[in-house]
C-alpha positions in Angstrom: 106.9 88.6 78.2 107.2 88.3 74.7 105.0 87.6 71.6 105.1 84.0 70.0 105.3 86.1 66.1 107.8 89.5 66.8 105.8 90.8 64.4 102.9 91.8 66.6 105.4 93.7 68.7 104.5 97.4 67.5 100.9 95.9 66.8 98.1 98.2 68.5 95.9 95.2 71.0 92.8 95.0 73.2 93.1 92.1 76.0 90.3 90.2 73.7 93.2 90.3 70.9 95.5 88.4 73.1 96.2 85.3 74.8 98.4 83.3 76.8 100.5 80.0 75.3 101.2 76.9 77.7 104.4 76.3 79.5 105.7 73.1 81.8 104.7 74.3 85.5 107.2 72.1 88.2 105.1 72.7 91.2 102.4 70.4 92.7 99.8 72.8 93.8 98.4 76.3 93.0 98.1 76.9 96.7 102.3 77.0 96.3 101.5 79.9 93.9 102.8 83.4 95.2 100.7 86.0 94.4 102.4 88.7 96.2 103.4 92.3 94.0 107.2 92.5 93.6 106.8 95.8 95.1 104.0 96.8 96.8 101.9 99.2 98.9 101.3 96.4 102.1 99.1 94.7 99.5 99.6 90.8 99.2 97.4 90.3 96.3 98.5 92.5 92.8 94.7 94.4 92.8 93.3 98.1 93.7 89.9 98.9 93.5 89.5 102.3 91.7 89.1 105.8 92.9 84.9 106.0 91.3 82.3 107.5 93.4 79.6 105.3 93.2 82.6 102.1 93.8 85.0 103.3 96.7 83.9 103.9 100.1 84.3 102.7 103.3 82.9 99.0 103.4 84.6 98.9 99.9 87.9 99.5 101.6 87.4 97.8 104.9 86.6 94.6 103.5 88.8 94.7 100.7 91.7 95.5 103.4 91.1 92.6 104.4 91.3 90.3 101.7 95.0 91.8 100.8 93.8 94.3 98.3 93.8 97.9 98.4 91.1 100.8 97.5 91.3 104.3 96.7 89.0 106.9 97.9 87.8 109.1 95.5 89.2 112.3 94.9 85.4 114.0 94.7 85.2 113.0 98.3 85.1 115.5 100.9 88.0 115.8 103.8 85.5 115.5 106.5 84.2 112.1 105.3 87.4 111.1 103.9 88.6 111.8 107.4 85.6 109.9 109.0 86.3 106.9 106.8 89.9 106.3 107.2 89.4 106.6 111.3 87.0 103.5 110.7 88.9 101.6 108.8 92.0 102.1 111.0 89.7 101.3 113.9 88.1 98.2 112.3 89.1 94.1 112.8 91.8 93.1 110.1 89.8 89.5 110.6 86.0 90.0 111.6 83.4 92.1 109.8 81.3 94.9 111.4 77.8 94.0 112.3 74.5 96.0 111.5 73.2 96.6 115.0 69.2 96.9 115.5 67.3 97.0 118.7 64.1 96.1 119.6 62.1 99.3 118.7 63.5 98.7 114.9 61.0 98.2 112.6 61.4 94.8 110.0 61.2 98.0 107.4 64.6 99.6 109.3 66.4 96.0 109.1 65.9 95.7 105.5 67.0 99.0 104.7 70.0 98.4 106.4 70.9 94.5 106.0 72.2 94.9 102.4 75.0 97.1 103.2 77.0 94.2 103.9 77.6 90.8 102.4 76.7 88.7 105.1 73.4 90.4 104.8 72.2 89.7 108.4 70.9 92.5 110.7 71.6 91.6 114.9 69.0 92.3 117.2 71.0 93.9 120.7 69.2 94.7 124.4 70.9 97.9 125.9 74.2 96.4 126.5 75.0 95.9 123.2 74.2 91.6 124.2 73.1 90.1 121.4 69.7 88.9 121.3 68.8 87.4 118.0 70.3 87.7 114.6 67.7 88.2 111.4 68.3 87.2 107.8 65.6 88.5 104.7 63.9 85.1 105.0 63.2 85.5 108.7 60.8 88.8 107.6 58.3 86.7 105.6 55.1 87.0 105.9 55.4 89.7 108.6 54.2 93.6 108.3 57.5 95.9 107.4 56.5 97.9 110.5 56.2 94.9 113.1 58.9 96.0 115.7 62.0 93.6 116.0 61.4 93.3 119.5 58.1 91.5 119.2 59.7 89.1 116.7 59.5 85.3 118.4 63.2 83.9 117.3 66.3 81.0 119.2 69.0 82.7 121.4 71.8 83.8 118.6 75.4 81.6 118.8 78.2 83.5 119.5 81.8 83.2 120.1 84.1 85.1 122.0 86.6 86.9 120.2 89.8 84.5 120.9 88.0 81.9 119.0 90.2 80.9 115.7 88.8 80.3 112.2 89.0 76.4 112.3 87.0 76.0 115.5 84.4 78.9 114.3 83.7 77.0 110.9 83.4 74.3 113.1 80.5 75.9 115.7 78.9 77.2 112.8 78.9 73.7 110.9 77.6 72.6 113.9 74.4 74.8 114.7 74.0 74.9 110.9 74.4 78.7 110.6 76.7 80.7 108.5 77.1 84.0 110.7 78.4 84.6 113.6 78.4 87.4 116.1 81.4 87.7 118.2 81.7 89.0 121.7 83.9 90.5 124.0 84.6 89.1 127.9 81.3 91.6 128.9 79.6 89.5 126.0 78.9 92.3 123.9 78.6 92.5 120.5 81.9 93.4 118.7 82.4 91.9 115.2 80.7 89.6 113.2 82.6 86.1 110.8 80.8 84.2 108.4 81.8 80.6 107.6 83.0 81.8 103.7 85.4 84.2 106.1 86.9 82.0 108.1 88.2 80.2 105.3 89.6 82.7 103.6 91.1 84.4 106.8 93.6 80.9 105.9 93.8 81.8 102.4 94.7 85.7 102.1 96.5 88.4 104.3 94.9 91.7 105.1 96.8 94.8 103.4 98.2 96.5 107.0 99.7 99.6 107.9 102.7 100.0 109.6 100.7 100.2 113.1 98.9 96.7 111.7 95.9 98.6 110.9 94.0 98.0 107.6 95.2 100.2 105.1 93.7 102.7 102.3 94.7 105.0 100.6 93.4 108.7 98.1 93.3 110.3 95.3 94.3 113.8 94.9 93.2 116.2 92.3 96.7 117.6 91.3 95.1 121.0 91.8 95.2 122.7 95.3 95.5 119.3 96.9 98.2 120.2 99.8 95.9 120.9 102.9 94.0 117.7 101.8 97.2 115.9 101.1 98.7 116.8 104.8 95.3 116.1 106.7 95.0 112.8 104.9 99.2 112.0 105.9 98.2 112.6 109.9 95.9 109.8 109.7 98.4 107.6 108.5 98.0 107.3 104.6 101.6 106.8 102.6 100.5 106.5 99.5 98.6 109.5 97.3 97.2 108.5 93.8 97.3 111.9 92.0 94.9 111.4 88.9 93.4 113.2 86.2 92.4 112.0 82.8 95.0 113.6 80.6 98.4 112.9 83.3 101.0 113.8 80.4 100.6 117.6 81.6 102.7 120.1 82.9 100.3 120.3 86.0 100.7 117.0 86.8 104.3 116.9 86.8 104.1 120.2 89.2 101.7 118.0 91.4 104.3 115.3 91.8 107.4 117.5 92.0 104.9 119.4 94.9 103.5 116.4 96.7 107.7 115.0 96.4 108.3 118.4 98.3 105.7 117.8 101.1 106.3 114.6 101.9 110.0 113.2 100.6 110.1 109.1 100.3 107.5 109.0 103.7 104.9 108.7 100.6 104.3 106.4 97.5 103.1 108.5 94.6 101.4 107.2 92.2 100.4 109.4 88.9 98.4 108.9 85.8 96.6 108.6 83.7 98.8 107.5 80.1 99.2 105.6 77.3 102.7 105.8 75.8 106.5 105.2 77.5 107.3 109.0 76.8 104.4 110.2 79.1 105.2 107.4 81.8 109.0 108.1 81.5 108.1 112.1 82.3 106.4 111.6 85.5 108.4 109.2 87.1 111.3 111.4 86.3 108.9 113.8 88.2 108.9 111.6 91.2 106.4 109.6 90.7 106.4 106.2 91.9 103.9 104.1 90.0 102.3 105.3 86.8 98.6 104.8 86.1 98.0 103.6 82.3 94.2 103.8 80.7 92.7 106.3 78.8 89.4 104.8 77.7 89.5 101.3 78.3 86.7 101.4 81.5 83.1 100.2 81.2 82.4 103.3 81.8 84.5 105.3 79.4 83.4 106.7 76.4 86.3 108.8 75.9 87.5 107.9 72.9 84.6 107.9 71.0 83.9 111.7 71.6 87.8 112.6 71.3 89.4 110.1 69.5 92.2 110.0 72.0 93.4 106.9 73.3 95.2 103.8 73.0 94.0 99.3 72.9 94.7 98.9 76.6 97.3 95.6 76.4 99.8 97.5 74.3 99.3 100.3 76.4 100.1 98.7 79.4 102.5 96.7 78.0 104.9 99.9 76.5 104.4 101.4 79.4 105.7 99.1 81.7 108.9 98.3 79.6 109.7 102.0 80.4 108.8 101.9 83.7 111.0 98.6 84.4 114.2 101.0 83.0 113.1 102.6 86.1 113.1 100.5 88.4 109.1 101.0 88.9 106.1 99.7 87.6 102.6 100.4 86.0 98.8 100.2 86.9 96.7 98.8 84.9 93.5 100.6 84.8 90.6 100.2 83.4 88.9 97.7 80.7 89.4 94.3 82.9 85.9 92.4 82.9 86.7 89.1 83.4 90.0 87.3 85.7 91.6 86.7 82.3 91.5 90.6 81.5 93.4 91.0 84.7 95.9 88.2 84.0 97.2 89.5 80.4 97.4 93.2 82.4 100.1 91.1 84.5 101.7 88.8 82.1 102.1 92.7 79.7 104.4 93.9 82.8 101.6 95.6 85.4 102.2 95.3 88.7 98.7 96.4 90.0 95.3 96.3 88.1 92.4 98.7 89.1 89.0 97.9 88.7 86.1 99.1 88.9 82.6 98.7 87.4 83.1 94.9 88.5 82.6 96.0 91.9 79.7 98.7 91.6 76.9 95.8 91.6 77.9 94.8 95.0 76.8 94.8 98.7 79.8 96.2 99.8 80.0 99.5 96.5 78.8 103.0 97.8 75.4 102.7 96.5 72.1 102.0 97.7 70.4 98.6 96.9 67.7 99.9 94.1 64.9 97.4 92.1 63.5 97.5 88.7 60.1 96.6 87.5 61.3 92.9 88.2 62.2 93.3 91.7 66.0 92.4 91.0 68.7 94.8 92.6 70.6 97.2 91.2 73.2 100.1 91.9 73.7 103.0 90.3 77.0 103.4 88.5 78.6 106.5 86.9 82.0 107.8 85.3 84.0 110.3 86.9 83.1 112.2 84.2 80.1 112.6 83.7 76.9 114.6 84.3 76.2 113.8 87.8 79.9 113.9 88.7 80.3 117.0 87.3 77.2 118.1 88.9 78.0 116.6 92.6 81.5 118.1 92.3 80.1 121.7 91.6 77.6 122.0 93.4 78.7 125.0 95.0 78.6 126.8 92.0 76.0 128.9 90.5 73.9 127.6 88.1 75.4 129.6 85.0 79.0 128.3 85.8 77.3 124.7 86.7 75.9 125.2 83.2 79.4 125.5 81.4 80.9 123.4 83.9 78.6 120.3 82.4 79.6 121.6 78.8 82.7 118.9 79.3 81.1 115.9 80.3 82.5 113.2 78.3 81.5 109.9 79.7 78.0 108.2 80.0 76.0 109.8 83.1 74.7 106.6 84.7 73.9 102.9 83.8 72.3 100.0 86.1 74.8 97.8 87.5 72.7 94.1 88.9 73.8 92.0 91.6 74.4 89.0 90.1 75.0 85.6 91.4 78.5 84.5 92.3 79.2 88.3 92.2 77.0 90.2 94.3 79.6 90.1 97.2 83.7 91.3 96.8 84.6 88.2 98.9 82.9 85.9 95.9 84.9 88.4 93.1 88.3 87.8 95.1 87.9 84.1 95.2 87.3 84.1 91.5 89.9 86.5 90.4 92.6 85.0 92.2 91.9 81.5 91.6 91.8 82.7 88.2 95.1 83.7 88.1 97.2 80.8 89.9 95.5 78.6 87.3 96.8 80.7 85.0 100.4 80.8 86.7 100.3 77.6 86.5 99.4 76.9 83.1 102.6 79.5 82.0 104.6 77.7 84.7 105.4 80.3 86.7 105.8 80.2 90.7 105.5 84.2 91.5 104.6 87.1 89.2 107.9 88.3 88.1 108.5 85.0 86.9 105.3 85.0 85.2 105.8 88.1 83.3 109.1 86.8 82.4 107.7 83.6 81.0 104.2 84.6 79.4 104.3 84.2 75.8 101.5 85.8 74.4 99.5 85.2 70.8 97.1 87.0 68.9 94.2 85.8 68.1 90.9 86.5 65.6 87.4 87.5 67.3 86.6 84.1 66.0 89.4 82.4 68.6 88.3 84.9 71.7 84.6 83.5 71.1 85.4 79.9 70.8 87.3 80.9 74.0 83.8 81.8 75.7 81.4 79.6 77.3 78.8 79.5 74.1 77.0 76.1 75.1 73.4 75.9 73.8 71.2 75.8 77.1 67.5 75.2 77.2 65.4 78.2 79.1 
């Protein structure tokens, strides 16, 4: 990468400070576009959904899995649900979604508590054999009593496939009933996994991040305190990769962390470390051991971190110093935190990051820990909150009396909670995937570049007024 004026080198810049020049692109297509990592962690696709509570749990990182990305559990999360999570995620379809199972004693009022867990947003009646029997949708509860029992519910035979079935000729059953789920079976013709149509086509379009045993992958964070029994139960269930993360990463316990998790494990595991904002604080843990370096500090929609410390660093020049050290390395960066839109993401790439984490992006969706909430309105919601905030704080210390709870919230820094709406076009991960990656082979394209080395090699990048990022916004005048 380098800047069209060498002046703005040394120049402190926000992604909405930056943009990307045009180049001559020889390919034909963007579906010739490789969006594969140089080096990666089984991910096909250069993206990792952060380590937040109220973001990264299990249908977070089983569907995700699938799409090529990668997520990482939160370190606040206990052992014993971190534990129950991974074992469903290593036991879960790298093609086929899990289906919300009702029977026939399930009240309309159970089914709608339950069907927005999921994207495909469909709940699937089964008799005792786990047969399918019907499959609902929200629509097919109107005008009914929320505690009218499924069973009594007068609704067609559900279509269903087997499980051998491939993607063409399941878009092409569904096309023809004029459905968009459907449940598969096994040879007893019970229910085992559920496709949608949008699935099928991108089950042709993106590979699933697998483990070495071609299971979907995840992987953890790790407080870089006390994290070894953690660390070791966590390595028996097959995770290779620890994200060992705390705010301020240029510390000496850090570097202990690293060096101690490097003890543990040897090169079985990827480390990655972070957080930081300069090439002397990268430089120092991947000396350490580290293998990746997390960059951020105050960037995230969350984040309000440099406002109460002053501390912190306009994320593109962060991530781009950083990862000109990191490349002396042989490694590479993260980029974490501030990327809103695909184009945030895209100038985290072309500045030399490898991976980009996000987060908030994915709090207002079916698939984020939350529960579905509604405001005065009636439109959903989730709850979204920083790491370090009030209720983090509180949820993390629970155990604690309420004097040294007290102190313990003394250090909050960022904001406690904020609604996060489920919005059209982005209420499911599958519809921010498709958008995020299209996104960026246009912009490959645009730079002419066929992979992502080449594309950090050949982004040149300007700087621009607010005045040229607006005029870079849709800003149309539209009648309400």
């Amino acid at each position: 990468m380098k800047f069209n004026n060498p002046w703005y080198e040394n120049e402190e810049l926000a992604y909405e400070d930056v943009f990307l020049f045009q180049n001559y692109f020889e390919g034909k297509s963007r579906l010739e576009i490789d969006v594969h990592p140089e080096i990666s962690l089984n991910t096909h696709i250069p993206i990792v959904v952060a380590n937040m509570n109220a973001v990264a749990g299990k249908r977070m990182a089983e569907t995700m899995a699938r799409y090529g990305w990668l997520v990482v559990l939160p370190q606040d999360m206990d052992t014993d649900t971190m534990k129950r999570i991974i074992l469903h995620i290593k036991g879960a379809n790298v093609s086929y979604d899990t289906p919300i199972i009702v029977e026939a004693d399930d009240t309309i009022r159970d089914a709608l508590g339950l069907m927005y867990k999921r994207a495909h947003q469909c709940v699937i009646l089964v008799d005792k054999n786990k047969k399918p029997i019907s499959l609902f949708k929200p629509k097919d509860f109107y005008g009914y009593d929320q505690f009218t029992l499924l069973g009594n519910l007068l609704k067609g035979a559900a279509i269903v496939a087997e499980d051998w079935i491939s993607d063409e000729d399941a878009f092409m059953l569904m096309e023809k009933h004029g459905v968009g789920v459907l449940p598969i079976v096994n040879k007893k013709w019970s229910l085992i996994w559920i496709l949608t149509k949008k699935q099928t086509i991108r089950n042709s379009i993106y590979q699933p991040t697998l483990d070495t045993e071609w299971r979907l992958d995840v992987t953890v964070a790790l407080w870089i305190n006390n994290f070894e029994e953690k660390a070791k139960i966590m390595f028996d269930l097959g995770v290779r990769t620890f994200v060992l993360d705390t705010a301020h990463g240029y510390q000496k316990n850090m570097i202990d962390a690293i060096k101690k998790c490097r003890k543990l494990f040897g090169d079985k595991v990827k480390i990655v470390a972070g957080n930081v904002i300069t090439a002397e604080a990268t430089k120092a843990l991947l000396e350490a051991g580290a293998d990746w370096v997390k960059v951020g500090i105050g960037p995230g929609a969350m984040c309000t971190t440099r406002i109460k410390t002053g501390v912190g660093r306009p994320q593109f020049t962060a991530v781009y110093k950083c990862a000109q050290e990191a490349k002396k390395h042989g490694w590479f960066v993260w980029a974490d935190g501030g990327i809103k839109e695909p184009r945030d993401m895209i100038l985290a790439l072309a500045a030399g990051a490898n991976h980009a984490m996000l987060g908030t992006i994915f709090a207002g969706t079916y698939e984020s820990v939350g529960d579905i909430k509604y405001d005065e309105q009636g439109n959903m919601y989730k709850e979204n909150y920083g790491m370090a905030s009030k209720k983090a704080v509180f949820l993390r210390n629970q155990g604690l009396s309420k004097f040294e709870l007290a102190r313990k919230q003394m250090f909050r820094e960022w904001i406690s909670t904020s609604k996060i709406y489920l919005k059209e076009g982005r209420a499911s991960v599958g519809d921010i995937v498709d958008e995020f990656i299209a996104g960026l082979r246009s912009a490959m394209t645009y730079v002419g570049a066929a992979n992502l080395s080449e594309f950090h090699e050949k982004a040149i990048i300007g700087v621009q007024t607010q005045a040229g990022f607006v005029e870079g916004t849709p800003h149309g005048r539209v009648k309400k």
